[in-house]
C-alpha angles and dihedrals in degrees: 000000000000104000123195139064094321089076085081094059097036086052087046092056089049091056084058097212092192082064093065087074088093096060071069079092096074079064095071106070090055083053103051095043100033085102082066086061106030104118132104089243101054089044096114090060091046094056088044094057106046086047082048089052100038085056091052085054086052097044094041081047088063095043092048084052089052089048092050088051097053095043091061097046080056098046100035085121100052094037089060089061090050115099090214108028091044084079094062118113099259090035094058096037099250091118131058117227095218095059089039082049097052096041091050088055094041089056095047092057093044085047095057100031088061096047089052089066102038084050138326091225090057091043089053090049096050080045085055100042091046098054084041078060093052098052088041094062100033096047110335095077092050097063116086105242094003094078097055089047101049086051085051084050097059086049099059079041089060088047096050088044085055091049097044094050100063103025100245126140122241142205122258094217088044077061083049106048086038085064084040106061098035084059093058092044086048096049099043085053087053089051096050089052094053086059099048097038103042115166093006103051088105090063096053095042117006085204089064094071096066087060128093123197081227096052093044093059085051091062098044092062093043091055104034088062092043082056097057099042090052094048084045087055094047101059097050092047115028109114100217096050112098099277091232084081086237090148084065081083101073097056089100092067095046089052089045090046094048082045100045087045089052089050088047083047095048106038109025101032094223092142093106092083123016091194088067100045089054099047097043093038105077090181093057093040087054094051077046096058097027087062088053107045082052098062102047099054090042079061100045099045092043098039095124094036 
């Protein structure tokens, strides 16, 4: 084991900060509700709320590098069989378990003790979605179906969490499209592993074995127009969308950014990490941006439609 300085940043890479982009979805339920909110005399709540919800990503960012942390100690063995993830700090020996142990616990505690004081609902549900983690990593991610859908499960918890913490209603269909999305996200990752991985993708994960690039793809068109038709539903319906059905208008971003995703998907191979894909594709991370610029000033402009 490497000692010095570097442990910090070694410890720092492990936590996989590009991979807090997904507590982005607490975010969501402030977005789709701020026209609730949008008037100069309802400012300060505004203010109060965006601060309240800014701390939960902070605080779920912890909890997700704790759950990193975790997910290597467990999967030192495989890693090290893994042509990509055999390079990460503990993988490679250049970390030592116990310090990646102790700061994994260490950033739990700080998760949920902070929660605890933001708001005891919020705290319950990071307790939840942490023990959901665990499972995930110790059996969940070794069942064929089960995995994705356990990853699609922290995700509505990170959307309820965003709702909770701030005491806004949300839309049932916002909670579908949110599985949704995570699914296709999920399967499109399997599907980038069996191809790295190839004949040796049941060593790495036993639950890879029960995958086929065919059926994956499959699966990737079910859900992708499930997807849309949700996110279709849930612009004419939503109850707290302007009643004029304006938002209907920005279904075309959210169709070019599933296509583009399953182009990047397809010929770049760049499945393996949406995170990446997002942050090197400047088309993608425009249809990003664009979807949601749009939104908010649909609800901005139609606040009172």
């Amino acid at each position: 084991m490497r000692a010095g300085p570097s442990w910090l940043a070694d410890l720092v890479v492990s936590a996989r900060p590009k991979q807090w982009l997904k507590n982005g979805v607490l975010i969501l339920p402030l977005v789709f509700s701020v026209n609730l909110y949008w008037h100069p005399a309802n400012w300060p709540e505004l203010l109060r709320m965006v601060t309240t919800v800014l701390l939960a990503v902070g605080l779920f960012s912890a909890l997700t590098a704790a759950q990193y942390l975790f997910n290597d100690l467990v999967d030192l063995p495989s890693d090290r069989l893994h042509p990509l993830k055999t390079k990460r700090p503990l993988a490679a020996g250049r970390l030592n378990p116990r310090v990646a142990a102790g700061a994994a616990a260490g950033l739990a505690l700080f998760a949920i003790g902070g929660g605890l004081l933001l708001n005891p609902l919020f705290a319950l549900l990071e307790a939840t979605y942490l023990v959901l983690m665990v499972l995930y990593t110790l059996v969940l991610k070794h069942q064929v179906l089960l995995d994705v859908f356990a990853i699609a499960a922290g995700f509505v918890l990170r959307a309820v969490a965003g709702a909770v913490v701030i005491g806004v209603p949300v839309s049932p269909w916002l909670y579908l499209c949110v599985v949704l999305g995570a699914l296709f996200l999920g399967f499109g990752k399997r599907r980038h592993e069996l191809l790295l991985l190839e004949n040796n993708a049941g060593r790495h994960r036993p639950s890879l074995d029960e995958y086929s690039v065919p059926l994956l793809d499959q699966i990737l068109v079910v859900v992708a127009t499930a997807t849309v038709v949700a996110y279709s539903l849930y612009t004419f319906t939503a109850e707290t969308l302007p009643r004029n059905k304006a938002m209907m208008l920005t279904i075309p971003l959210v169709l070019y950014g599933l296509l583009r995703y399953f182009y990047l998907i397809h010929q770049r191979n760049l499945g393996g990490s949406p995170e990446e894909a997002l942050l090197s594709d400047r088309p993608l991370l425009a249809a990003v941006a664009l979807w949601l610029l749009s939104s908010l000033v649909i609800l901005y402009v139609f606040r009172g439609s």
